[in-house]
N, C-alpha and C positions, 0 to 999 in steps of 0.2 A: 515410600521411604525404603521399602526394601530393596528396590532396583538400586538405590543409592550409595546401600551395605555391599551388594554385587557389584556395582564397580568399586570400588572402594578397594574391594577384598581382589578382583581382578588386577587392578591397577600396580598394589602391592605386590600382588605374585610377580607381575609385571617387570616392577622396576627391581626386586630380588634375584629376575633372573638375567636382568642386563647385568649386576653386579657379579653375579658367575659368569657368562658370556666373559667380561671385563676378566675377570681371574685369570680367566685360562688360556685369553688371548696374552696377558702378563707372563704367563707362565710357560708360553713358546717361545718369550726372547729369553731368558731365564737357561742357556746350554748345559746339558746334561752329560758332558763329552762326546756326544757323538754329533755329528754332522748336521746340519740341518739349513734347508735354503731359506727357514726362520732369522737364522743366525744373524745375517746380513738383510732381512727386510727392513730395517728401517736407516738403512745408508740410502740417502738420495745423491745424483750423480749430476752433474750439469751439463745438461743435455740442450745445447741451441740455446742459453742464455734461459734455461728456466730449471727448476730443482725438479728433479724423475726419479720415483725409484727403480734403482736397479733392473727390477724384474720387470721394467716397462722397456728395458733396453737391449736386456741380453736376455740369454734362456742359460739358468742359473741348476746346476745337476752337483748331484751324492752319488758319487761313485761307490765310497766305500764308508767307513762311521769315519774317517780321519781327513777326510778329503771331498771340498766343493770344488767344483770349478763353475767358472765363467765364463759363456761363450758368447761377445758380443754378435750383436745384428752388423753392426757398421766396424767397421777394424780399424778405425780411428777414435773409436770410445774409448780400446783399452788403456791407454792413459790415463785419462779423466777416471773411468772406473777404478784402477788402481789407487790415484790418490784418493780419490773418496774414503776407498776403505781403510787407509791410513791414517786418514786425518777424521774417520768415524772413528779411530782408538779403541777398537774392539778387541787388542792383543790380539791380533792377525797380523803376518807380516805374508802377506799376496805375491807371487813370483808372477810374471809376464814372459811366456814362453813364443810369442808372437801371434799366437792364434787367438789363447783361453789367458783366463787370469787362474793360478790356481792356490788355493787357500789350502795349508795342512794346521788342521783343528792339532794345538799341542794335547796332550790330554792335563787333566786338573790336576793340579797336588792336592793335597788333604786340608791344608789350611784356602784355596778358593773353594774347595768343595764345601767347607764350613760355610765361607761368607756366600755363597749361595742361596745356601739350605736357611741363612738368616735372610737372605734378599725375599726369598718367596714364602718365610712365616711374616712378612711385613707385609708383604701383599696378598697375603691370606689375612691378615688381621684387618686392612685397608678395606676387603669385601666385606667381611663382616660387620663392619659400622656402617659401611652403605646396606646392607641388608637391617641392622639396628634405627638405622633412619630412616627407612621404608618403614618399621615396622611401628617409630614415634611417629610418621605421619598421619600413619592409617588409624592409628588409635585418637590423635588428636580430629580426624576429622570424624570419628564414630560420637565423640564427645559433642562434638557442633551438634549432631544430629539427636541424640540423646537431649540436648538443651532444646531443642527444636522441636520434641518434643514423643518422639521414636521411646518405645516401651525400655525400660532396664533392661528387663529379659536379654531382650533381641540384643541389644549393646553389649553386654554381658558375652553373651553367643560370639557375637565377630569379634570382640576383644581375643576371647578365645582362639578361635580360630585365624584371629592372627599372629597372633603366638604361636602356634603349632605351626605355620609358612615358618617362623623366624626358626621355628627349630631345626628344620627340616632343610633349611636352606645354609644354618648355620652346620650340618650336620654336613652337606654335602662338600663346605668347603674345606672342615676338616678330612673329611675323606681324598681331595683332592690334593690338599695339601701334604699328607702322608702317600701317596703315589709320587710325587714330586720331590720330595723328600728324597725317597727308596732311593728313588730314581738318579739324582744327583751324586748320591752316597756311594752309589754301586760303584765300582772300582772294575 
């Protein structure tokens, strides 16, 4: 039955740290004013009748924190890429100088940079109840085990120590969350 408190406890860590994994890939579409070929991953472009993303089509560069460009493979994409990112409505408005497409990132005003900084404590708080539901699963399956017929003691121990993952994981997302934060804020 102990092998069964180790996975258990394994598992838990487990699925805690997909829910940071999860966070932080959130928190790269989440722009901070400056540039990023994040910005635009998840505009798909239609490419031969099937949806592509972008960076399957072009080689997509940060020249500067204000400015992406786009350099398609095929010089008959730039259209199609153009409208994408249009009709993605990502407040970008794309110029087509017939080579690149080139995006200039506006910078934030103070009231996006609020609703921001609110977007990514909703998705700090979104981890945190997946790392809280990790931590009711693991506890309910110590309980099976406990019925089952496993010492207090021991149950007692991994209850423990799964509360301490919850802390530890819930610690991290505040930490992450306050870099994100900064991050956003900085002017």
């Amino acid at each position: 039955m102990e092998e069964e408190i180790d996975f258990i406890l394994d598992s838990t860590q487990e699925a805690m740290q997909s829910s940071i994994a999860h966070l932080e890939k959130e928190f790269l579409n989440i722009r901070a004013g400056k540039a990023s070929p994040a910005m635009i991953g998840g505009v798909f472009v239609d490419y031969y009748g099937s949806a592509t993303p972008i960076s399957q089509v072009a080689n997509i560069n940060v020249p500067d924190a204000r400015t992406i460009t786009i350099q398609p493979w095929e010089k008959n994409m730039l259209h199609p890429i153009e409208k994408a990112i249009q009709v993605a409505n990502l407040g970008f408005n794309p110029m087509n100088n017939g080579d690149n497409i080139i995006i200039s990132v506006p910078p934030l005003t103070e009231e996006r940079r609020r609703d921001l900084a609110k977007q990514a404590k909703s998705e700090a708080e979104d981890a945190k109840i997946g790392i809280r539901n990790s931590r009711k699963d693991a506890n309910t399956e110590i309980k099976k085990l406990e019925k089952a017929g496993l010492s207090e003691d021991v149950c007692k121990s991994a209850e423990d120590e799964v509360q301490n993952l919850t802390n530890s994981f819930i610690k991290k997302v505040d930490d992450l969350l306050a870099v994100k934060e900064a991050e956003i804020m900085k002017v």
